[in-house]
DRENSE-41183 format. One record per residue: x, z, y of N, C-alpha, C in turn. Coordinates in nm, 3 decimals. Example, Ala and Ser with C-alpha at 12.3 -4.5 7.8 and 13.67 -1.06 7.14 Angstrom:
BEGIN
+---------+---------+---------+---------+---------+---------+---------+---------+---------+
:    n_xx :    n_zz :    n_yy :   ca_xx :   ca_zz :   ca_yy :    c_xx :    c_zz :    c_yy :
+---------+---------+---------+---------+---------+---------+---------+---------+---------+
:   1.319 :   0.780 :  -0.569 :   1.230 :   0.780 :  -0.450 :   1.320 :   0.780 :  -0.330 :
:   1.285 :   0.708 :  -0.225 :   1.367 :   0.714 :  -0.106 :   1.290 :   0.787 :   0.003 :
+---------+---------+---------+---------+---------+---------+---------+---------+---------+
# end
This chain:
BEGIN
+---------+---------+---------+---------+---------+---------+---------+---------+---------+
:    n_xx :    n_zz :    n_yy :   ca_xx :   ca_zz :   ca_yy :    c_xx :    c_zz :    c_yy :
+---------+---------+---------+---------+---------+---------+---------+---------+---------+
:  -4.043 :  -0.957 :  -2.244 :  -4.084 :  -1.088 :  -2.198 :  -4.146 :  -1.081 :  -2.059 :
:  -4.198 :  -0.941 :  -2.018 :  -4.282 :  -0.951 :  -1.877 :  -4.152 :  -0.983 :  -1.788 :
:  -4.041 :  -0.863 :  -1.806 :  -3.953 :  -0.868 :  -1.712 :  -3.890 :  -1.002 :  -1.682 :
:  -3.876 :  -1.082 :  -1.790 :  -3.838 :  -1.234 :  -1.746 :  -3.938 :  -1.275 :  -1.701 :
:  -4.038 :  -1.312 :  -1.718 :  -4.174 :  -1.387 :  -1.625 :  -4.113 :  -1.349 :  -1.492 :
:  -4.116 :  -1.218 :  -1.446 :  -4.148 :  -1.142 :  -1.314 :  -4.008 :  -1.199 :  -1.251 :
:  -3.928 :  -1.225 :  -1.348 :  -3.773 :  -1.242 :  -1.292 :  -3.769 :  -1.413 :  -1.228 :
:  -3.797 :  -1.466 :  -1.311 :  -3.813 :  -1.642 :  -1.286 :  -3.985 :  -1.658 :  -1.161 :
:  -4.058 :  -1.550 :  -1.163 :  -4.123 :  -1.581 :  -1.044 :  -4.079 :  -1.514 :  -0.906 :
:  -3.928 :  -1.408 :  -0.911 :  -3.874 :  -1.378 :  -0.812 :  -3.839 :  -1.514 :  -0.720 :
:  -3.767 :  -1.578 :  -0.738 :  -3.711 :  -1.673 :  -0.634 :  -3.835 :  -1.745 :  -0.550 :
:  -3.909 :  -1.853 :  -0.679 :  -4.057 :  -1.877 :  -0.525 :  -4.099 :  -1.797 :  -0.469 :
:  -4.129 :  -1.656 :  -0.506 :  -4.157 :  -1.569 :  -0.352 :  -4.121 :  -1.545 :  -0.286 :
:  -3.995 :  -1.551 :  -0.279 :  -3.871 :  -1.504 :  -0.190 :  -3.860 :  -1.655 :  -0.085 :
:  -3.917 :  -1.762 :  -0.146 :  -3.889 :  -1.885 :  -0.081 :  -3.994 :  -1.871 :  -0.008 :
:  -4.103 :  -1.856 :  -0.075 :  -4.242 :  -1.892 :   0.028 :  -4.197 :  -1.734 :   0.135 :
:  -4.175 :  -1.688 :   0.096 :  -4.211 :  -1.562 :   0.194 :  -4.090 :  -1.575 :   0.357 :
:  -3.981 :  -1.686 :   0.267 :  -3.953 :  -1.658 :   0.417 :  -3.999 :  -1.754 :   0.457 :
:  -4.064 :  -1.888 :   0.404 :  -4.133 :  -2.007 :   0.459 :  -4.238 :  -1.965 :   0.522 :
:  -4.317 :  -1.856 :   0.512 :  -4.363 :  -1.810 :   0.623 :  -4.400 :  -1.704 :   0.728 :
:  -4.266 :  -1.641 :   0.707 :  -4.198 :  -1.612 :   0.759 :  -4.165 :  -1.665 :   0.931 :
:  -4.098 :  -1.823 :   0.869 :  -4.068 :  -1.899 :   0.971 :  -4.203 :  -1.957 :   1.046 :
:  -4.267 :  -2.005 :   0.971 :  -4.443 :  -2.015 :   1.020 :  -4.460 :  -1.920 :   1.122 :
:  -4.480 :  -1.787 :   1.083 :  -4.548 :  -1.719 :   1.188 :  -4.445 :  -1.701 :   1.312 :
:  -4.314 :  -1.724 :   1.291 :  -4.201 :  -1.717 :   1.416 :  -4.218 :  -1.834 :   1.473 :
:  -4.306 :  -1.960 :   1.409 :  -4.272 :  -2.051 :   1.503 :  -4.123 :  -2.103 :   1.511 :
:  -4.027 :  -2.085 :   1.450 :  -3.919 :  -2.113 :   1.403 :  -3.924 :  -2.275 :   1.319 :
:  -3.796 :  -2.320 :   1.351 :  -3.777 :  -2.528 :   1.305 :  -3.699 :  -2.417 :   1.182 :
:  -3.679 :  -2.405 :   1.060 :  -3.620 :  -2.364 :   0.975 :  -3.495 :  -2.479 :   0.928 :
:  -3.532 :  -2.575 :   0.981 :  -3.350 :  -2.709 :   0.917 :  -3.287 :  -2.662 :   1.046 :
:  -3.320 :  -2.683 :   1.164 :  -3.259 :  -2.631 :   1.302 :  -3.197 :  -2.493 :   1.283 :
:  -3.240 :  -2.387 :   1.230 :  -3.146 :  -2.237 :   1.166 :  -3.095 :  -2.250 :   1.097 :
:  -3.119 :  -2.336 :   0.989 :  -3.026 :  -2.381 :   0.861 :  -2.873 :  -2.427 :   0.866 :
:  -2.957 :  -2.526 :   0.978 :  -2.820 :  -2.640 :   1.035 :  -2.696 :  -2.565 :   1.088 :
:  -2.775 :  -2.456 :   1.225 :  -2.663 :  -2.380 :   1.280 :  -2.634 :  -2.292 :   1.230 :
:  -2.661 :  -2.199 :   1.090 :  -2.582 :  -2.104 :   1.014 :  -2.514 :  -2.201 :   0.902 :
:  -2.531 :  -2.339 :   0.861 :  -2.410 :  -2.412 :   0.813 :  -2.262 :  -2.431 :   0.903 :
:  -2.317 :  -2.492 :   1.014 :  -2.233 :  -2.471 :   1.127 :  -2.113 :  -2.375 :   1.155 :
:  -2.173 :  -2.266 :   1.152 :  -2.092 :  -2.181 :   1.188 :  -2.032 :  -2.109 :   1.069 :
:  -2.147 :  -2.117 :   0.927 :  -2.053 :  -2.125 :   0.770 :  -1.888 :  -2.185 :   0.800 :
:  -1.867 :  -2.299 :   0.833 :  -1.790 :  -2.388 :   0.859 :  -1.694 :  -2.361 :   0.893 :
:  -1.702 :  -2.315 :   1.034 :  -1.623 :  -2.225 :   1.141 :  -1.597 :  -2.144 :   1.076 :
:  -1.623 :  -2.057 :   0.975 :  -1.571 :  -1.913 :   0.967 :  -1.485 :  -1.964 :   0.815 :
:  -1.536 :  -2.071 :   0.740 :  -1.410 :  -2.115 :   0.630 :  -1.269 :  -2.188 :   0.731 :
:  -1.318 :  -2.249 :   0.826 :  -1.193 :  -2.339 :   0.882 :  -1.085 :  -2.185 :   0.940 :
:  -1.138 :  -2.090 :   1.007 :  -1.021 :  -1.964 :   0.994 :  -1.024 :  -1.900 :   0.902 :
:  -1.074 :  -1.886 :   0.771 :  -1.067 :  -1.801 :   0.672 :  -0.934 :  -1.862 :   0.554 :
:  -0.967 :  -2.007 :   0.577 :  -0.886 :  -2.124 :   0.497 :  -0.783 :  -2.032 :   0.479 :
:  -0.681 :  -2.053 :   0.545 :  -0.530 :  -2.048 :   0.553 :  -0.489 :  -1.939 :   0.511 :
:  -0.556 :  -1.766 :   0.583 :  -0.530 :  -1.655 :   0.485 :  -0.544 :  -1.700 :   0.323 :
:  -0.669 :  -1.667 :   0.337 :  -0.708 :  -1.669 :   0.182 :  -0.583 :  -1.793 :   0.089 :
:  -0.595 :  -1.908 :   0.102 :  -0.446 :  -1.946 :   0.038 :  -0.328 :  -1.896 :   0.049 :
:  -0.294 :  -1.850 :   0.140 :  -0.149 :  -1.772 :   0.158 :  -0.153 :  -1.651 :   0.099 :
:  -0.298 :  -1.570 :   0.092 :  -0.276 :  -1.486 :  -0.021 :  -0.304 :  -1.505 :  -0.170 :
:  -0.370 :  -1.602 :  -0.176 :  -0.353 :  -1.638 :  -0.322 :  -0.244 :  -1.728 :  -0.438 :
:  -0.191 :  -1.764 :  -0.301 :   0.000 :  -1.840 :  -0.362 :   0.060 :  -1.714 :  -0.376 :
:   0.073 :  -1.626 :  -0.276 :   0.181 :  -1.490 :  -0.304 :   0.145 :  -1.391 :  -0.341 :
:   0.018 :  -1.386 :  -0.394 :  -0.024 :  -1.281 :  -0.543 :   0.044 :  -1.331 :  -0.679 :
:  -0.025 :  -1.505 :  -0.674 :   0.036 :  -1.565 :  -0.789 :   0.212 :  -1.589 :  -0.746 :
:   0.279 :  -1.594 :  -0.687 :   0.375 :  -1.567 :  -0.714 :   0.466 :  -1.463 :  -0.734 :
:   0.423 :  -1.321 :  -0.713 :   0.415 :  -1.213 :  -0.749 :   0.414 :  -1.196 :  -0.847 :
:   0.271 :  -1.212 :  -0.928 :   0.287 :  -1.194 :  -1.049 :   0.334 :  -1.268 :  -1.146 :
:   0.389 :  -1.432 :  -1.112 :   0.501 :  -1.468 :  -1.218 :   0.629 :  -1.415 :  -1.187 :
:   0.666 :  -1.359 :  -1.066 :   0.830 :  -1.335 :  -1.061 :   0.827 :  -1.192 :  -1.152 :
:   0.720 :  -1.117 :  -1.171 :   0.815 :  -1.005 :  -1.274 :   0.796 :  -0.918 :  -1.210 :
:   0.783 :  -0.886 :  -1.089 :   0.824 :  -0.762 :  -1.012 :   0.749 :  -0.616 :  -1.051 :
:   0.635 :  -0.659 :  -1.056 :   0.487 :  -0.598 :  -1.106 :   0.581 :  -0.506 :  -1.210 :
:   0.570 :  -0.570 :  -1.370 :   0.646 :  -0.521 :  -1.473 :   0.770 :  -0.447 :  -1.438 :
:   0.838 :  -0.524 :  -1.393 :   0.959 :  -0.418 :  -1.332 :   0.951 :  -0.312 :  -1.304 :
:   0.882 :  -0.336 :  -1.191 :   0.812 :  -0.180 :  -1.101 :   0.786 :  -0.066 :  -1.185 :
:   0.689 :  -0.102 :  -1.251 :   0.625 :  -0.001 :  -1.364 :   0.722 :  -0.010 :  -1.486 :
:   0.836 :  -0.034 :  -1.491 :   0.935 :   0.025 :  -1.565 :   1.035 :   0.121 :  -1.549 :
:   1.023 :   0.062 :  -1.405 :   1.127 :   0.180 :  -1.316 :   1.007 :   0.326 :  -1.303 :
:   0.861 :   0.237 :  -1.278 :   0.792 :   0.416 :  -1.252 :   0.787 :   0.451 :  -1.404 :
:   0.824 :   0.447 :  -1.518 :   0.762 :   0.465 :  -1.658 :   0.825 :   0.620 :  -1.672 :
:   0.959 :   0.685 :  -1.586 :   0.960 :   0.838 :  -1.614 :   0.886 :   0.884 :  -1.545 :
:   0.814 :   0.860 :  -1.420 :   0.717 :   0.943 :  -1.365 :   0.570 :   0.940 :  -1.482 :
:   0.504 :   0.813 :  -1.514 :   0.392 :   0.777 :  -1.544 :   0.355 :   0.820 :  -1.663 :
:   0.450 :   0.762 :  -1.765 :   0.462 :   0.853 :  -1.873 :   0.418 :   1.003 :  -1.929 :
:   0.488 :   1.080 :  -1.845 :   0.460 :   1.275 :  -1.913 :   0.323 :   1.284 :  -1.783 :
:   0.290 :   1.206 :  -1.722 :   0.144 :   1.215 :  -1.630 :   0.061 :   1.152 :  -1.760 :
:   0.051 :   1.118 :  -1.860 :  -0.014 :   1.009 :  -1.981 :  -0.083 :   0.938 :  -1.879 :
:  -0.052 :   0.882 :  -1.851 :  -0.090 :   0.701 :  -1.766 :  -0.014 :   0.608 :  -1.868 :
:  -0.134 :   0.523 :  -1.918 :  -0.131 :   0.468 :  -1.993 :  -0.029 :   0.298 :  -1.947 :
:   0.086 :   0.306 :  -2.055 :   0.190 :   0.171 :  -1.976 :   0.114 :   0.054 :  -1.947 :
:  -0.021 :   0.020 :  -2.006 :  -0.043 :  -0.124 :  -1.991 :  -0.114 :  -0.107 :  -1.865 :
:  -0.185 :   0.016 :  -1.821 :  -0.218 :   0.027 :  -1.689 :  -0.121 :   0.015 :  -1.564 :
:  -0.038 :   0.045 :  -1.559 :   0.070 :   0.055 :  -1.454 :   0.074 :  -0.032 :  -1.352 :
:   0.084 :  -0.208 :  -1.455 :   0.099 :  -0.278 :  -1.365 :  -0.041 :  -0.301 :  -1.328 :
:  -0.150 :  -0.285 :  -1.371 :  -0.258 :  -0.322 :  -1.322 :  -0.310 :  -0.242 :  -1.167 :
:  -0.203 :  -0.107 :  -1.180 :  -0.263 :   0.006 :  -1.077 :  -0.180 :  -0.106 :  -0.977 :
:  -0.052 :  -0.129 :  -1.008 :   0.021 :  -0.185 :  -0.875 :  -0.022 :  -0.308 :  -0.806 :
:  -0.127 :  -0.393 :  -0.912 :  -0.185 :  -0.529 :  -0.869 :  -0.308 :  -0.511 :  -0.803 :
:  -0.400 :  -0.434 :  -0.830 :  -0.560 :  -0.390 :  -0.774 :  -0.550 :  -0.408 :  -0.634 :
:  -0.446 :  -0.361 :  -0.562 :  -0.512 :  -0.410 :  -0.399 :  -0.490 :  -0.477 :  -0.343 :
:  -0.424 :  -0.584 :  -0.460 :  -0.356 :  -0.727 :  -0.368 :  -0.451 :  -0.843 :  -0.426 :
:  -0.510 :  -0.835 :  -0.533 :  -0.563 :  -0.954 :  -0.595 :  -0.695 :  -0.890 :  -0.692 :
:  -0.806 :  -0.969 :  -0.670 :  -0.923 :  -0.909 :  -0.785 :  -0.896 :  -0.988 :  -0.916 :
:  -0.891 :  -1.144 :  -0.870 :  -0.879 :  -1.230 :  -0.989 :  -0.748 :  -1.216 :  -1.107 :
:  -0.624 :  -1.160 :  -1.007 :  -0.472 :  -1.076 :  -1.125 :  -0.559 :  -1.005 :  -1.144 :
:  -0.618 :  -0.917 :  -1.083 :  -0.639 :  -0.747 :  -1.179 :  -0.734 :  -0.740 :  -1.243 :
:  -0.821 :  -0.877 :  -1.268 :  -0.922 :  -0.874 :  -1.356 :  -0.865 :  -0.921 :  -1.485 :
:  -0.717 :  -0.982 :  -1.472 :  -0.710 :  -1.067 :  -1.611 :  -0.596 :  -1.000 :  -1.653 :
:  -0.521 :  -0.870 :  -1.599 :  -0.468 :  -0.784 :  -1.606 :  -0.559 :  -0.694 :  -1.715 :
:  -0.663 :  -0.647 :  -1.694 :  -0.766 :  -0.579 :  -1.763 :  -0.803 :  -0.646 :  -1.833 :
:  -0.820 :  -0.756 :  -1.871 :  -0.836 :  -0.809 :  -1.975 :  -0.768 :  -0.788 :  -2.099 :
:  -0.622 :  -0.820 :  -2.036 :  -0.531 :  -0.796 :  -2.092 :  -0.494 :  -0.654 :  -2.143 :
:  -0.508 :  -0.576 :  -2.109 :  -0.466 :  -0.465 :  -2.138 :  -0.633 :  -0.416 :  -2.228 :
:  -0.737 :  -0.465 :  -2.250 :  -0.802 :  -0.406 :  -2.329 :  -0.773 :  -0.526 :  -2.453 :
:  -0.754 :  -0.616 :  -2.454 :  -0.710 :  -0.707 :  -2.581 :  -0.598 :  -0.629 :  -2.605 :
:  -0.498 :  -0.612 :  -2.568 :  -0.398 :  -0.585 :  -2.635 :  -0.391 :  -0.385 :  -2.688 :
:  -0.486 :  -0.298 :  -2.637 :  -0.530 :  -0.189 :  -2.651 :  -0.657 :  -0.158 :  -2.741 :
:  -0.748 :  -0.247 :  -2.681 :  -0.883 :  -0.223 :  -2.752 :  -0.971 :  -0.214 :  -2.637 :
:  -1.082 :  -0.205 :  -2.647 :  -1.191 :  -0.210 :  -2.548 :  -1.201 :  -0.053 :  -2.540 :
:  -1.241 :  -0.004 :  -2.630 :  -1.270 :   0.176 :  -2.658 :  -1.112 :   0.239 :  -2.640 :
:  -1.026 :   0.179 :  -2.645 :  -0.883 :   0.296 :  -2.629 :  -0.899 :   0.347 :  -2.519 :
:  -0.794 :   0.459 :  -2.478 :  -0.788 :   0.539 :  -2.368 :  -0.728 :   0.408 :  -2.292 :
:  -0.672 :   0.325 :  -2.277 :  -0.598 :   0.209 :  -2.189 :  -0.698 :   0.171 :  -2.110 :
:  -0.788 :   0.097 :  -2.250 :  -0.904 :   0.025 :  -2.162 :  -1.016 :   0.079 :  -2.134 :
:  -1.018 :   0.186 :  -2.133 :  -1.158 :   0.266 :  -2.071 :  -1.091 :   0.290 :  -1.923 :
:  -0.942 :   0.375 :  -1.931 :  -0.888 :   0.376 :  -1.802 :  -0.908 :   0.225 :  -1.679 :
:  -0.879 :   0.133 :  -1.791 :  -0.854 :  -0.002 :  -1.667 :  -1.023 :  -0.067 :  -1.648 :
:  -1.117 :  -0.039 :  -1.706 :  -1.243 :  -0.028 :  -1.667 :  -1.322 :   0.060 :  -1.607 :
:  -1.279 :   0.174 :  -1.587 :  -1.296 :   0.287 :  -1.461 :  -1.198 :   0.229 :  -1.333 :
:  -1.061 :   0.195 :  -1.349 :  -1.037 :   0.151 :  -1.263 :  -1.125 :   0.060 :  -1.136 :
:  -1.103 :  -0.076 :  -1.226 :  -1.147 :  -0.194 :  -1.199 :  -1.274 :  -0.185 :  -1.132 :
:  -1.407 :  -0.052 :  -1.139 :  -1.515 :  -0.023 :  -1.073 :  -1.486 :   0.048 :  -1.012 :
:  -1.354 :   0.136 :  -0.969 :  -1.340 :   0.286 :  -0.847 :  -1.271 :   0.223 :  -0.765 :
:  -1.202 :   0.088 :  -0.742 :  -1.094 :   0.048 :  -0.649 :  -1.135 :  -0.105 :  -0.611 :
:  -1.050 :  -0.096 :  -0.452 :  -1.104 :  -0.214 :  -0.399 :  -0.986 :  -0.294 :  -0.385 :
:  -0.992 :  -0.441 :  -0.350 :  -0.880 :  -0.566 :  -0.366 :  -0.845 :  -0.484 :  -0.163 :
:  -0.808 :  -0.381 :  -0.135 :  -0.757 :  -0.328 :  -0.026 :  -0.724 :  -0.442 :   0.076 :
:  -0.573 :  -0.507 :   0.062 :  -0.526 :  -0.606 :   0.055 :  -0.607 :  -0.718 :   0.147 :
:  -0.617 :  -0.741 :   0.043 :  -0.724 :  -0.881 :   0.029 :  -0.844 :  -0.861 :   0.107 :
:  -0.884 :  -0.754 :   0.100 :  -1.020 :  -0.735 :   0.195 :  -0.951 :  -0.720 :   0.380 :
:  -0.903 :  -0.655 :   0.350 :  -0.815 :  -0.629 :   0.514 :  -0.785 :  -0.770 :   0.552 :
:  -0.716 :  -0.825 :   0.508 :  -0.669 :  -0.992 :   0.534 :  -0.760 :  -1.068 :   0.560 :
:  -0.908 :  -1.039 :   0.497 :  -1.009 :  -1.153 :   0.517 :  -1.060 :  -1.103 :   0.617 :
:  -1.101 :  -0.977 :   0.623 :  -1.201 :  -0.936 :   0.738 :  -1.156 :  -0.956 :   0.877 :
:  -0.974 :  -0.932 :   0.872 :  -0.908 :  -0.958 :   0.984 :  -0.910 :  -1.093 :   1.047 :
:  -0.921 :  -1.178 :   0.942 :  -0.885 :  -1.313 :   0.954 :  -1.032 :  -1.397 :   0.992 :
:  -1.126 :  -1.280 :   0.961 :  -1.284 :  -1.325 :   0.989 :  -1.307 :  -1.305 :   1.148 :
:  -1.272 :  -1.174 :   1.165 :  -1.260 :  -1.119 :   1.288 :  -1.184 :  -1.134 :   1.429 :
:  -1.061 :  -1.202 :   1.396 :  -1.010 :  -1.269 :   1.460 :  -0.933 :  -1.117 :   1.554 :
:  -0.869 :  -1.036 :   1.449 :  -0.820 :  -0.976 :   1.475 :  -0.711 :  -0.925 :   1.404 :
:  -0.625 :  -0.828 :   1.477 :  -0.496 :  -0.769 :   1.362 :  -0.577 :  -0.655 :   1.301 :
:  -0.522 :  -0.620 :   1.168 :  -0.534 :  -0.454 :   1.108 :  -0.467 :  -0.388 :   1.157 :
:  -0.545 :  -0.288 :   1.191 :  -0.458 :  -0.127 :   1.240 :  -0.392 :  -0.055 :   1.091 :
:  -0.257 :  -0.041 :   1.141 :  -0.186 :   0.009 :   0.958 :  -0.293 :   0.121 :   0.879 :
:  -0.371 :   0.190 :   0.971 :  -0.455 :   0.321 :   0.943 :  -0.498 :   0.262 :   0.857 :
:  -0.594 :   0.189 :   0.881 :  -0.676 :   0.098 :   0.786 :  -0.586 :   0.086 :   0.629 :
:  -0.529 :  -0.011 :   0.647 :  -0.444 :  -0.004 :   0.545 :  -0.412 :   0.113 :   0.422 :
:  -0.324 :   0.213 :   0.531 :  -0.301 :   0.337 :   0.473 :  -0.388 :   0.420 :   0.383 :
:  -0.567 :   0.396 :   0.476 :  -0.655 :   0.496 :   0.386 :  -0.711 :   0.416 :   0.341 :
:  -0.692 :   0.274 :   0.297 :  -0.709 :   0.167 :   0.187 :  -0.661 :   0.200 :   0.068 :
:  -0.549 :   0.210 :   0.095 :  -0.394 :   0.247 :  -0.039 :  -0.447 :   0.437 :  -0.081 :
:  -0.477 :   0.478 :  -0.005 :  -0.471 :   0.624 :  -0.047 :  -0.614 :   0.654 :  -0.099 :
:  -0.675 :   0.554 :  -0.079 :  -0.813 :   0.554 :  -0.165 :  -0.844 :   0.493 :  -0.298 :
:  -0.675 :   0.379 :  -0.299 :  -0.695 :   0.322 :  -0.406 :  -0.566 :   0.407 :  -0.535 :
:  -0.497 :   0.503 :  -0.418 :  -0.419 :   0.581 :  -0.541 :  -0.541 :   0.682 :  -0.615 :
:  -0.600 :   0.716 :  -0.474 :  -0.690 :   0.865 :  -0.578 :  -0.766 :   0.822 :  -0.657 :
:  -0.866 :   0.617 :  -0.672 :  -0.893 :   0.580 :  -0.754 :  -0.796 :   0.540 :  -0.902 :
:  -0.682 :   0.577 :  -0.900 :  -0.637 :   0.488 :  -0.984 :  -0.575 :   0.679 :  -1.048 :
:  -0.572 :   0.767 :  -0.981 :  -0.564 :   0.912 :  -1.053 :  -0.670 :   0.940 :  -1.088 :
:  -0.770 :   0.943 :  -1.020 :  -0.928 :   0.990 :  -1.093 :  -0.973 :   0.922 :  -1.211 :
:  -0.929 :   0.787 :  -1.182 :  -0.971 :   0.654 :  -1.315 :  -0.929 :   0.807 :  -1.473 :
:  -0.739 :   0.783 :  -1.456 :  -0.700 :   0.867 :  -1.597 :  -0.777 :   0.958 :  -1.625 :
:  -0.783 :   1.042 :  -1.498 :  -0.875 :   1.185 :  -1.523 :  -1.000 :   1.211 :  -1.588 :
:  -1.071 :   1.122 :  -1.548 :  -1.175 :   1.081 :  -1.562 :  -1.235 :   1.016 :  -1.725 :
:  -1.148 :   0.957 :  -1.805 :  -1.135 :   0.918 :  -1.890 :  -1.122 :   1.022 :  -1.967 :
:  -0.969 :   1.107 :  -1.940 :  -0.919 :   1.146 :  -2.014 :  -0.996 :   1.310 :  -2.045 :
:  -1.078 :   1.342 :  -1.911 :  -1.190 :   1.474 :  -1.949 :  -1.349 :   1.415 :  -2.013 :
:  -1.344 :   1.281 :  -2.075 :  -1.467 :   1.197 :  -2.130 :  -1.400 :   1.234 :  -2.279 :
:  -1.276 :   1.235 :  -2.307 :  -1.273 :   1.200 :  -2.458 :  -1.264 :   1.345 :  -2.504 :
+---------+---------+---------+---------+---------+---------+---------+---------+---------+
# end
């Protein structure tokens, strides 16, 4: 019960403290407010357009099939590696989309179990790997710049050795 008290009196201190905060700066605090809404603004009006264009062609991605496909065609490599099939497509979705590869993992521990080797794998995943992708696109698109492929590259090669360490990892736990 303390830790909730202490928890629900976090936020008013955090309020007063920067309220004076601004006091001793002598700072108009709606005048800083105003111009970090401002420029909030500015950075959704160029963020807009990526971010939808990648979230129509994730989701259309993952209704056309390809995903599944993919990982049918990799199923003689993945297989005698024991990489678990319901993972597959989830490894191939992780750096394009968080919101697919979260309901990907969902999926694959409903239809596995929460405790199976599947879904322990796609929950090691899901915490060792980043939406690659998706992060490159926004930051670029924040930045007002292109990605260098490098970037990219040791995006993807960080998100393979997460998605080999995930099995490994699991599979020297059980």
């Amino acid at each position: 019960m303390k830790l909730l008290s202490a928890a629900s009196a976090l936020l008013p201190a955090l309020i007063l403290l920067i309220s004076a905060l601004l006091a001793a700066r002598r700072c108009n605090a709606f005048d800083a407010f105003a111009a970090g809404a401002e420029e909030g603004i500015g950075m959704l009006k160029r963020l807009l357009p990526t971010l939808c264009g990648l979230l129509c062609a994730t989701a259309m991605l993952r209704a056309s099939g390809l995903p599944e496909a993919i990982a049918a065609l990799l199923r003689p490599i993945t297989e005698p590696l024991g990489i678990p099939e319901a993972c597959v497509t989830l490894f191939l979705l992780r750096p394009f989309s968080g919101s697919a590869s979260l309901a990907l993992a969902k999926d694959c521990m409903s239809a596995a179990g929460v405790d199976s080797f599947a879904g322990r794998v796609a929950a090691v995943l899901m915490s060792a790997s980043e939406t690659t992708l998706y992060t490159a696109a926004v930051y670029s698109a924040a930045a007002g710049r292109r990605v260098s492929r490098y970037v990219i590259l040791c995006g993807l090669a960080g998100d393979l050795a997460a998605m080999v360490f995930s099995v490994l990892c699991v599979r020297g736990l059980q």
